[in-house]
N, C-alpha and C positions, 0 to 999 in steps of 0.2 A: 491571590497570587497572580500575575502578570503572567501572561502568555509569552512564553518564547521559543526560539525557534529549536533548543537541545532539549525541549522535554516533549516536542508535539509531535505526532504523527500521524499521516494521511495513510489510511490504508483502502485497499478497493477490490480486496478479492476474499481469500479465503480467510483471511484473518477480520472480518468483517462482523460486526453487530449482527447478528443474526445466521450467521454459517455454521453450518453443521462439525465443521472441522473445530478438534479439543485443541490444538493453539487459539483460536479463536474466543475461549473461551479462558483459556491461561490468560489474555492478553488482555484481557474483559478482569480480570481480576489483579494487574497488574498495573491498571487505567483510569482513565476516567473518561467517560464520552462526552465530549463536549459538542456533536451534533455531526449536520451532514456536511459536505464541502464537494466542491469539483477541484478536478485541475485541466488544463485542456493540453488535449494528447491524442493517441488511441489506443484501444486495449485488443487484447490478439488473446486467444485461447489459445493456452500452452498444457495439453492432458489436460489434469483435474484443476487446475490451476490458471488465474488470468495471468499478464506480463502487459506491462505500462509502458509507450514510448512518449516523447514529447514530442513527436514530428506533424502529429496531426490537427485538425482541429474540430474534433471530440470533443465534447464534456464528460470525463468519466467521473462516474459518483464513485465515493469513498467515505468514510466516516472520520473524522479526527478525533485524535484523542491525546492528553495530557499523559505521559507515564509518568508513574510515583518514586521509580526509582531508574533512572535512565542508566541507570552504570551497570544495573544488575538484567537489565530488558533486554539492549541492545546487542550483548552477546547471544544469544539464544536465538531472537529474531534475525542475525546477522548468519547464526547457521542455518535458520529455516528456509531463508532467502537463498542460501547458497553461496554467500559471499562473507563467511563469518574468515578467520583467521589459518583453520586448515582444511580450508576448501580448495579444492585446484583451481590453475588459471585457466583458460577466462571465469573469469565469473558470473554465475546465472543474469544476478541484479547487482546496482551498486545504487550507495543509500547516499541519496542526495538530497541539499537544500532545496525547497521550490515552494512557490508562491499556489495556495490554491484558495478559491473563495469559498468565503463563507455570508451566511445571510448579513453577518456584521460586517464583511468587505475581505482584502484578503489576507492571508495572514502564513506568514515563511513556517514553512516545516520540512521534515524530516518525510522522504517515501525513500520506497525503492523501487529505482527503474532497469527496466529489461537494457541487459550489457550483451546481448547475443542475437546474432543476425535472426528475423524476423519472417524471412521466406517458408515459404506453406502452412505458414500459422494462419487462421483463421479470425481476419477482424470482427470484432464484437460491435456491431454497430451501435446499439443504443448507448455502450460507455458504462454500462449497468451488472457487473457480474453477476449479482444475485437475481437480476433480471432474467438472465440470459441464462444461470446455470443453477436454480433455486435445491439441488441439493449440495451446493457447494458449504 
């Protein structure tokens, strides 16, 4: 099947191949991991959780992944995020189209980026959550 851009998605925190967190783990069984990807940004530690902006130029790592059922993913994931249907406004993140690379070159997907001001958050330098926060 051809890769497109409503069934991919980039993730870079706690929903991430290897994090401790059980959405992580729903999401792993709702997917298919098709490997590691950047996108360039920066990542800010928000509590337990990272937040992605596109303003910097960061490579944060993320894994991409193919969902099996996008109709059924994306609600759930849209509450986890904070920006599902009866979340207040503003909303934590908002789930955008964006280019991230991968070893094959780059290829449009689905993340979600931080929709709320960014001050005393703590940037993540290396771009690596699991890096930076490995019981995430």
């Amino acid at each position: 099947m051809a890769l497109s851009s409503s069934d991919l998605l980039f993730v870079y925190g706690s929903l991430r191949r290897g994090s401790a967190h059980s959405n992580a783990a729903r999401l792993a069984g709702e997917s298919i991991w098709l490997g590691t990807a950047t996108i360039t940004g920066r990542l800010y530690r928000v509590d337990w959780h990272p937040a992605l902006t596109l303003d910097g130029k960061t490579r944060v790592t993320g894994d991409l992944l193919r969902l099996h059922d996008p109709a059924a993913s994306l609600p759930w994931l849209d509450a986890f995020e904070g920006c599902g249907a009866d979340d207040p406004l503003p909303h934590d993140y908002r789930r955008e189209l964006c280019a991230v690379e991968t070893a094959s070159g780059a290829v449009t997907t689905l993340v979600y980026v931080w929709n709320l001001p960014v001050a005393g958050l703590t940037i993540i330098p290396s771009g690596d959550w699991l890096a930076h926060d490995p019981q995430a």
